[in-house]
N, C-alpha and C positions, 0 to 999 in steps of 0.2 A: 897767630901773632900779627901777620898781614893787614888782617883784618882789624884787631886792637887797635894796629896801632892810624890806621884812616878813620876807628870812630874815634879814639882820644882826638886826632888834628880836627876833627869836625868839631867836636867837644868845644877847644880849644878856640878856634874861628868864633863858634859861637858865643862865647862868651867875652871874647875881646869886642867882640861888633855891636855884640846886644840883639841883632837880628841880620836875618840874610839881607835886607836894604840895606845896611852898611856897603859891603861887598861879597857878590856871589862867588864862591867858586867851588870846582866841581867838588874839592872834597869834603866841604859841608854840605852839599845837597843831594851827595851820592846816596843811593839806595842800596841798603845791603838786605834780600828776606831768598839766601839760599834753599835752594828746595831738601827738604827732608827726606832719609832714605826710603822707600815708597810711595813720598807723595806723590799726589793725584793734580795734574794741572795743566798750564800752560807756561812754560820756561822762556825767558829772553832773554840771548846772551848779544852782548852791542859790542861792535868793532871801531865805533868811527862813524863819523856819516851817516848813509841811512843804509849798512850793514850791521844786521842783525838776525840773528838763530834762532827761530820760533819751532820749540817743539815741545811733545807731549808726553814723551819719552817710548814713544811705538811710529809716531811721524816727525820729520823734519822738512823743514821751509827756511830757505836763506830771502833777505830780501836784498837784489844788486852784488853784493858777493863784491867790495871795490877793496881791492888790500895793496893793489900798488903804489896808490898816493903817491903820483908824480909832479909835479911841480908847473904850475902854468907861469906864464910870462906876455903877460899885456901887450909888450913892446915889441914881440916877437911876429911875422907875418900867420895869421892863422891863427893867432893867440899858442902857436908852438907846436912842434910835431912831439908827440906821445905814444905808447906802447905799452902794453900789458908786462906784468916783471915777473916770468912766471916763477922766480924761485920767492919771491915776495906773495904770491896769490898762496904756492904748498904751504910757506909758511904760516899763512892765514888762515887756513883751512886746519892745519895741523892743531895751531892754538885752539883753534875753536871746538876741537876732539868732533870733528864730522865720520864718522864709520859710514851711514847712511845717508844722504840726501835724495828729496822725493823731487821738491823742485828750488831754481831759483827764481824768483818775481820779483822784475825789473819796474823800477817806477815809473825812469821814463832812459830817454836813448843818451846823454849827455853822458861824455867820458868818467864823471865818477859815480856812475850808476852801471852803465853798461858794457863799457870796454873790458872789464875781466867777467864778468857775469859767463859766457861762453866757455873760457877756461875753466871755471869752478864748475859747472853743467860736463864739460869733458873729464875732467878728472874724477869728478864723484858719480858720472851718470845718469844724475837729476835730468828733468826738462828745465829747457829755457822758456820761460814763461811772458808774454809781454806782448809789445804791437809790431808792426808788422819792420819800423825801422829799428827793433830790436833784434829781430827775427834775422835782418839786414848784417849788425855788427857778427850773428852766431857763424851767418854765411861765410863772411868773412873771414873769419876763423876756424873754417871749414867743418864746423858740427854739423854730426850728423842732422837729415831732414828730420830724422822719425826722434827728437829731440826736441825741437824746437814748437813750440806749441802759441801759436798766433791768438788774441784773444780780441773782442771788440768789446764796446762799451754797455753795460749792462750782462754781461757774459758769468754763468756761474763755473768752476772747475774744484772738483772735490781731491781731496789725495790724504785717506786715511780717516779722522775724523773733521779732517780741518776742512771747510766749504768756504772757496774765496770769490767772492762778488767784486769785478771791477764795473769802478764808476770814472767817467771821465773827470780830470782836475785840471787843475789849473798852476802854470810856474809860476815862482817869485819873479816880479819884472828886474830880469837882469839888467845892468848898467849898457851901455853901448859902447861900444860896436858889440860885446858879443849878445843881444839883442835881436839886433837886425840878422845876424848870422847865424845864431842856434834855436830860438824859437819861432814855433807858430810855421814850422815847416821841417821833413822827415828825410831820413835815410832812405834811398831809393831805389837801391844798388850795394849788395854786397863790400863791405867798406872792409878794408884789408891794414888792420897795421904795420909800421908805423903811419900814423894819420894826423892831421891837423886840430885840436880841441877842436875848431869851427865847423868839421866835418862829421863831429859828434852832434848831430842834430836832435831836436826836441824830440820828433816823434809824438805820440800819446803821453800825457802826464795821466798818470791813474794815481785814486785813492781806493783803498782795498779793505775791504772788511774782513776779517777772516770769523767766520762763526765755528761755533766749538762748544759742545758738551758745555767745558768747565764756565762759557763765555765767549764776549764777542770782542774783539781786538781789533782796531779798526788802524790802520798806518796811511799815515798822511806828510806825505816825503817833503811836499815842499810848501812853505809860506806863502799861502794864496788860495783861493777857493774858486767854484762856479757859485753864482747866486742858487740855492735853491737845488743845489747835484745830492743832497744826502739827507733830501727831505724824504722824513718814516724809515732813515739808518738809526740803528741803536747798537750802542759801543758799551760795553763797561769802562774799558781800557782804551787809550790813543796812544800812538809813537806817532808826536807830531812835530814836523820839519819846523825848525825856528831858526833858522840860515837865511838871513837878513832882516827879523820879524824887528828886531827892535830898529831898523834905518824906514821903517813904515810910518808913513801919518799914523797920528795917535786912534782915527775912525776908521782906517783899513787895518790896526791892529784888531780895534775890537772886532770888526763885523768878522774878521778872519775867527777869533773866539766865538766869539758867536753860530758862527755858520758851522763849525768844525767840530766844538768840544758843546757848548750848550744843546745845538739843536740835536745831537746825537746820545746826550745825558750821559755821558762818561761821568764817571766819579776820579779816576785818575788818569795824569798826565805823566807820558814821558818824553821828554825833549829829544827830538836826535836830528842829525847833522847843524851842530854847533860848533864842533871844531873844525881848525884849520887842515883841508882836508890833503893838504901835501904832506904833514907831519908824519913819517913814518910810523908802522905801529909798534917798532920797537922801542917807542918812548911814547910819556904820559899823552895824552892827548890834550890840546892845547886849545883854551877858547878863540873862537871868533873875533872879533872886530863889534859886532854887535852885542856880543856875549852878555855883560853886564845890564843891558838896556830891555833885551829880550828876558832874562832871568824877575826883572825889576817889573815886568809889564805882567808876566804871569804869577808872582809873587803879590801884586795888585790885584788880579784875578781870583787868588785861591783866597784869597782874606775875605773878597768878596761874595763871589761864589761857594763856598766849600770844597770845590774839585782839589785837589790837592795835584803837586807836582814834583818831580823826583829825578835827579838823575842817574842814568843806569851806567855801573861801574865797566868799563873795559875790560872785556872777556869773562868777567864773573856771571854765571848765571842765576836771574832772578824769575823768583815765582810774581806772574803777571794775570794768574787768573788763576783762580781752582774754584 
């Protein structure tokens, strides 16, 4: 019935708008293709952000594991001290029905990627996966060493079927001051919450291929590229970061398409960290700021291109490869 009743509102949207240029929103462009009792694939289930449950139904992969969505504040010295919520991370975890976790892979070190990732790695037992000022925040959080797994750029690590290649990337150019304070420079020291967002440093941005039997899945956490980083990657599928893409010049939008989804020949896109990422996840998740502009830029894109794009429902899981 849940279900009915999100494709009736999509239904409905659509047909008052005439098309998704009218106005996007998430429940007309949600994706609903549940997997069937034996299917054969690769599963994603999306929390928010660039949290998301990649598995195959024999391996699990969380990416960032961020379920506290705490609240920043501009005005604040440090842009605000912050803290993992851990009855907010079980609750995450719980929704998400994790019995096994093999690892978590962290994008990059910024508080809504990594500051819970350690707890979710402690509680399920996974590795912490990522660079070395990721390695930093697990410290901090006192995980164990023989947990924590350092990776550098070009680096392959297997766990079950899935084979994950990181490739160095690139962050969306945040606004200033947190700019100057969180990119293009790492955790370097064991960082102990509670902490300052500005103390949640860049670290490594990685884009991560995961190959697989059914396919190749390639996640691309944030709006930006290296010229030339994923030259001879090939994707079927992308979970690609559009968290600021529509406040981009109109030719740093495309060449971001270009570099990301064309050069890799993906056939399908899925958008993730679009919403506003302090919203609790006990309620719907809420567009961006850019929301409408990024949706309009890739919706320009798929008419063009034929790549098609999709967004993934909150906690539902979708077949993303078989």
């Amino acid at each position: 019935m849940k279900q009915f009743s999100r494709l009736l509102a999509a239904t409905l949207l659509l047909l008052c708008a005439g098309s998704f240029a009218a106005d996007y929103s998430p429940a007309a462009l949600e994706l609903h293709r549940p997997p069937a009792p034996g299917e054969k694939g690769v599963v994603v289930t999306f929390m928010g952000t660039t949290t998301a449950l990649i598995s195959d139904g024999e391996t699990s992969l969380l990416t960032d594991g961020y379920f506290s969505r705490v609240k920043m504040d501009p005005e604040a010295e440090g842009g605000g001290v912050v803290q993992p919520d851990t009855a907010a991370i079980k609750t995450g975890i719980a929704a998400l029905g994790i019995r096994s976790l093999s690892a978590v892979l962290v994008l990059h070190s910024h508080f809504d990627h990594a500051m819970d990732a350690p707890i979710v790695a402690a509680m399920t037992g996974a590795d912490l996966v990522g660079s070395e000022s990721t390695a930093n925040v697990g410290r901090g959080l006192d995980l164990p060493e023989k947990q924590i797994r350092v990776v550098a750029p070009g680096e392959t690590v297997r766990y079950g079927k899935f084979v994950a290649h990181f490739y160095r990337g690139k962050h969306w150019p945040l606004p200033e001051p947190y700019a100057s304070a969180m990119l293009g420079n790492s955790i370097d020291a064991p960082l102990k919450p509670p902490a300052r967002i500005y103390d949640y440093k860049e670290g490594t941005t990685w884009t991560i291929l995961l190959e697989h039997p059914a396919g190749n899945l390639l996640i691309q956490g944030s709006a930006s590229y290296l010229p030339g980083a994923l030259a001879g990657v090939k994707a079927d599928a992308i979970l690609l970061g559009t968290g600021g893409l529509g406040d981009l010049p109109r030719a740093e939008q495309e060449a971001y398409y270009r570099e990301v989804v064309s050069a890799t020949g993906a056939r399908e896109v899925f958008p993730v960290h679009w919403d506003v990422m302090s919203t609790p996840l006990s309620k719907p998740l809420v567009p961006d700021s850019d929301f409408q502009r990024s949706m309009a830029f890739l919706d320009e894109m798929q008419k063009r291109t034929g790549v098609r794009f999709h967004l993934l429902p909150k906690g539902e899981p979708v077949v993303v490869l078989k």
